[in-house]
Backbone as CSV, one residue per row, in Angstrom:
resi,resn,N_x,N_y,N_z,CA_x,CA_y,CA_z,C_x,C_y,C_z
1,UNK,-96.785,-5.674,10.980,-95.641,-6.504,11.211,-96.149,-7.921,11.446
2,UNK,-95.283,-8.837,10.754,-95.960,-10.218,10.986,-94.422,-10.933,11.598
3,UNK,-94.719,-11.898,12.669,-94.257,-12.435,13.423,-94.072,-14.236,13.272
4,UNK,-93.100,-14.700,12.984,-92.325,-16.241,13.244,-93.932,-16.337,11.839
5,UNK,-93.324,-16.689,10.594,-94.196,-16.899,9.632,-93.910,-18.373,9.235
6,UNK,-92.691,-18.885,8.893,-91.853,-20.285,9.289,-92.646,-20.637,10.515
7,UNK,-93.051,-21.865,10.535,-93.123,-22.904,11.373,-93.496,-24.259,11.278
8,UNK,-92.083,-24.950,11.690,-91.247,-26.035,11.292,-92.358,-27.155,12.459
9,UNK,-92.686,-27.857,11.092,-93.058,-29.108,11.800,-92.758,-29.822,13.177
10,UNK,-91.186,-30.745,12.736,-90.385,-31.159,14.025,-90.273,-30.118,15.672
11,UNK,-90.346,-29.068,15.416,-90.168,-28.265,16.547,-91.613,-27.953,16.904
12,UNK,-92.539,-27.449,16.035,-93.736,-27.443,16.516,-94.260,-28.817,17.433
13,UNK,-93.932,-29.651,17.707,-94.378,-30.941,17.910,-94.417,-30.856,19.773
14,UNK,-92.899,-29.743,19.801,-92.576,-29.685,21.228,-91.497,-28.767,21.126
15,UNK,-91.269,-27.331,21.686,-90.098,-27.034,21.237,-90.344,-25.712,21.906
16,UNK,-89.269,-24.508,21.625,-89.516,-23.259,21.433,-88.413,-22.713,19.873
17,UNK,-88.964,-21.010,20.669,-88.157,-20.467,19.065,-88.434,-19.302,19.494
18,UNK,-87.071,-18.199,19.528,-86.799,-16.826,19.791,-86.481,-16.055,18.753
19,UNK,-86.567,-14.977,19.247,-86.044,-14.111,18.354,-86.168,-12.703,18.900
20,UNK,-85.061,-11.600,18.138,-85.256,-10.250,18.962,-83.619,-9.500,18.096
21,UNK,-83.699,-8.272,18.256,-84.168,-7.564,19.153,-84.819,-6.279,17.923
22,UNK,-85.806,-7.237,17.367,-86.069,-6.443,16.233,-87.200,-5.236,16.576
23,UNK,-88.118,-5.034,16.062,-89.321,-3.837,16.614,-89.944,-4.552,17.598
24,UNK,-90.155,-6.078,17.396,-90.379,-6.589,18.540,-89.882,-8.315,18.836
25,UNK,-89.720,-8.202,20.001,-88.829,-9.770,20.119,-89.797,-10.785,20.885
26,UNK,-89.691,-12.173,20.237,-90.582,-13.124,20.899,-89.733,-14.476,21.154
27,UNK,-90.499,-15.171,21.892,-90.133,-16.814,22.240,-91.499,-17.269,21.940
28,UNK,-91.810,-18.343,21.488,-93.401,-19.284,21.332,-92.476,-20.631,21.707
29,UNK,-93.514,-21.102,22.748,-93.335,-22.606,23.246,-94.352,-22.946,22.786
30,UNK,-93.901,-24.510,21.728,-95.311,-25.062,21.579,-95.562,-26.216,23.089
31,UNK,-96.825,-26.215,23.106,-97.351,-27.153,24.078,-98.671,-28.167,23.326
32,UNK,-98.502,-28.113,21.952,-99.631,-28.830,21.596,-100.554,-30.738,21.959
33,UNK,-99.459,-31.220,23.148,-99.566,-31.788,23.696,-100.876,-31.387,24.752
34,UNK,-100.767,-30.834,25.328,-101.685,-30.012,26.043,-102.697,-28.951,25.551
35,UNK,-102.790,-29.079,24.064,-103.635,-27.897,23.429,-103.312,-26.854,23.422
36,UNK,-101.981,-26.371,23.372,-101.575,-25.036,23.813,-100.459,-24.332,22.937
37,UNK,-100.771,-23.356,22.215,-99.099,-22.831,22.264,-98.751,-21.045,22.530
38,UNK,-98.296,-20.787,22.978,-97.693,-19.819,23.918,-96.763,-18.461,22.713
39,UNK,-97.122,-17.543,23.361,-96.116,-16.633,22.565,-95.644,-15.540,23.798
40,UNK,-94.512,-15.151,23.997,-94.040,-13.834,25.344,-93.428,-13.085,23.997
41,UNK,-94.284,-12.112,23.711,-93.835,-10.586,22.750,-93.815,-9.974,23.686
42,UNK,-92.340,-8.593,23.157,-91.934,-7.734,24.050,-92.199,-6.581,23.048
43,UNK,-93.216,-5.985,23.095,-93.936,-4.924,22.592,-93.178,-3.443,23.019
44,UNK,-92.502,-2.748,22.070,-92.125,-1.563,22.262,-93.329,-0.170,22.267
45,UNK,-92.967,0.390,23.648,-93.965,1.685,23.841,-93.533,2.845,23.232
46,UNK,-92.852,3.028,22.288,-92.692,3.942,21.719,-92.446,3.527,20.268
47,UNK,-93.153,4.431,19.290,-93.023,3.982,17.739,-93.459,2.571,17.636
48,UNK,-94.799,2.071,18.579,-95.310,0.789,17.985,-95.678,1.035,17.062
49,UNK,-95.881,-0.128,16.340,-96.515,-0.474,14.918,-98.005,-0.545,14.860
50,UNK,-99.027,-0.063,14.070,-99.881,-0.383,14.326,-100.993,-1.725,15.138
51,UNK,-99.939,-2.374,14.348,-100.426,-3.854,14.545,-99.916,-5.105,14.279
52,UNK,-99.674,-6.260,14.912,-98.827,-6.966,15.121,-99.721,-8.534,14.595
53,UNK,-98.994,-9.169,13.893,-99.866,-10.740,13.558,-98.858,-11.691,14.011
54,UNK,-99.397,-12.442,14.606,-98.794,-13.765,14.749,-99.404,-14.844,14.318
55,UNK,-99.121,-16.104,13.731,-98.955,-16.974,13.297,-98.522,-18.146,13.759
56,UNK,-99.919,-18.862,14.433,-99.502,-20.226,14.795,-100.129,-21.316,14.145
57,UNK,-98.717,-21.647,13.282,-99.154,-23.208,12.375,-99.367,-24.386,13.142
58,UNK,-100.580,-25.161,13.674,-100.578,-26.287,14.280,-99.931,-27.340,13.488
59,UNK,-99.579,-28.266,13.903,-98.360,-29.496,13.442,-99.407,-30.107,12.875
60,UNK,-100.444,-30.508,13.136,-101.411,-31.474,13.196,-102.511,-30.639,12.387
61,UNK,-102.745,-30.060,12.221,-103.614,-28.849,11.546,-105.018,-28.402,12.774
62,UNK,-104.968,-28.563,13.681,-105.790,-28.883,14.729,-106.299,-26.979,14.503
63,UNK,-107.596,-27.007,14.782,-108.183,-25.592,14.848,-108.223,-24.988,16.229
64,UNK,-108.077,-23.374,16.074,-107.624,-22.414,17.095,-108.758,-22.509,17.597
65,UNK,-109.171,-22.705,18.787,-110.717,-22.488,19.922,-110.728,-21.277,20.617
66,UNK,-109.643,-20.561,21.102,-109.433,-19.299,21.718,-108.290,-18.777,21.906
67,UNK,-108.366,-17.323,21.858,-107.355,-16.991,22.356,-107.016,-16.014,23.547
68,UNK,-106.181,-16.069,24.028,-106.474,-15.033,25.549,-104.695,-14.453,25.242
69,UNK,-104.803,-12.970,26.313,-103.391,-11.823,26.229,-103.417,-11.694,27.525
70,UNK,-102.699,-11.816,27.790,-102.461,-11.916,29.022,-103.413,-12.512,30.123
71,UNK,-103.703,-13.595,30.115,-104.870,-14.380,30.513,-106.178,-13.728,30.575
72,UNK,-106.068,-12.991,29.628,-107.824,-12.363,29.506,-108.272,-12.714,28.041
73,UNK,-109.137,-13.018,27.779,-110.120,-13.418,25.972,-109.518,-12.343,25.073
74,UNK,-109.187,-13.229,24.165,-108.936,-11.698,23.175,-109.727,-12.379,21.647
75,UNK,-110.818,-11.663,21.268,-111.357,-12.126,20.264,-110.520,-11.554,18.582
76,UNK,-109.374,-11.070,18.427,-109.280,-10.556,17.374,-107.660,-11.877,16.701
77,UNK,-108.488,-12.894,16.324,-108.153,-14.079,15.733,-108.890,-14.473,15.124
78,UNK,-107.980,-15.019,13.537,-108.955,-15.456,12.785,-108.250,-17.169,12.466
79,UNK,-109.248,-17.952,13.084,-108.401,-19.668,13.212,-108.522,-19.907,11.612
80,UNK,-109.155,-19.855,10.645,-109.241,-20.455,9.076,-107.783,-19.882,8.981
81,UNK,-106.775,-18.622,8.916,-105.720,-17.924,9.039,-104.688,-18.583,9.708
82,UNK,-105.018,-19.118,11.009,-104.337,-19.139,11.818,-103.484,-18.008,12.789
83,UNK,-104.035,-17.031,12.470,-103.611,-15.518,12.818,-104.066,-14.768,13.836
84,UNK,-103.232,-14.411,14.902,-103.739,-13.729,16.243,-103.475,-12.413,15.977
85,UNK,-104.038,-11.188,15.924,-103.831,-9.377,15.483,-103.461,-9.191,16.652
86,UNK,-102.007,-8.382,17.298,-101.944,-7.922,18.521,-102.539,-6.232,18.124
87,UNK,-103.019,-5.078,18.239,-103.418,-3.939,18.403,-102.605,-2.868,18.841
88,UNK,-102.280,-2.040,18.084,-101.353,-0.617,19.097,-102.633,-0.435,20.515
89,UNK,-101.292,-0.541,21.478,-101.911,-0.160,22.611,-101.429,-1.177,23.775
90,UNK,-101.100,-2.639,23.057,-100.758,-3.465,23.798,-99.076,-3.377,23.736
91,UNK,-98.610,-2.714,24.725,-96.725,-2.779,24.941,-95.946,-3.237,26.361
92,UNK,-94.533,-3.390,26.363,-94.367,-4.357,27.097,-94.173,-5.734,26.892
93,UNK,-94.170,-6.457,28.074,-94.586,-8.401,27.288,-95.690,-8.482,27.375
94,UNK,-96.418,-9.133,26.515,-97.577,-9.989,26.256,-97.490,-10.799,26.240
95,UNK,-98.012,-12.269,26.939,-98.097,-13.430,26.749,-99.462,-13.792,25.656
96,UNK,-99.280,-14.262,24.923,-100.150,-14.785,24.167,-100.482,-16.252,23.699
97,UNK,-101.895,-16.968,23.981,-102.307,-18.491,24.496,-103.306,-19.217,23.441
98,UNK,-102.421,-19.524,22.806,-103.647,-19.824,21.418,-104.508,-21.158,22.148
99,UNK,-105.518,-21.180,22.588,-106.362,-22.940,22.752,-106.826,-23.959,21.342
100,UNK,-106.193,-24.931,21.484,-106.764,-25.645,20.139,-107.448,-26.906,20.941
């Protein structure tokens, strides 16, 4: 399952963007002011999907430096992509913290 694949310049700049109440529902605040942009997925524990991608287009094209799930490192991002893999196993909300 791939997640918010659209992402709009003007709003990336400063903004958010929801969505739900599909297999799984998210909000991403960008903060790229601060190097940051944010994702709260609400990961279903039953009949997850294997695996979940998200997609954060920087406005600026600025490269991904890290990423952390719930304020812990999560190495399974690929920045040339721009693509964070969430994993069956992770359900519930996840906050997810791309660093550029």
């Amino acid at each position: 399952m791939i997640l918010w694949r659209p992402f709009v310049l003007g709003w990336a700049l400063a903004g958010a963007a929801t969505a739900g109440p599909a297999p799984a529902g998210y909000e991403i605040v960008s903060d790229v002011d601060h190097g940051k942009i944010t994702a709260t997925v609400e990961l279903p524990s039953r009949k997850s999907p294997r695996e979940v991608v998200l997609r954060f287009r920087h406005p600026t094209k600025g490269t991904m430096k890290g990423v952390t799930i719930n304020g812990k490192d999560w190495k399974q991002f690929d920045a040339g992509k721009e693509t964070i893999t969430l994993l069956r196993g992770l359900t519930g909300t996840v906050t997810v913290t791309a660093q550029y």
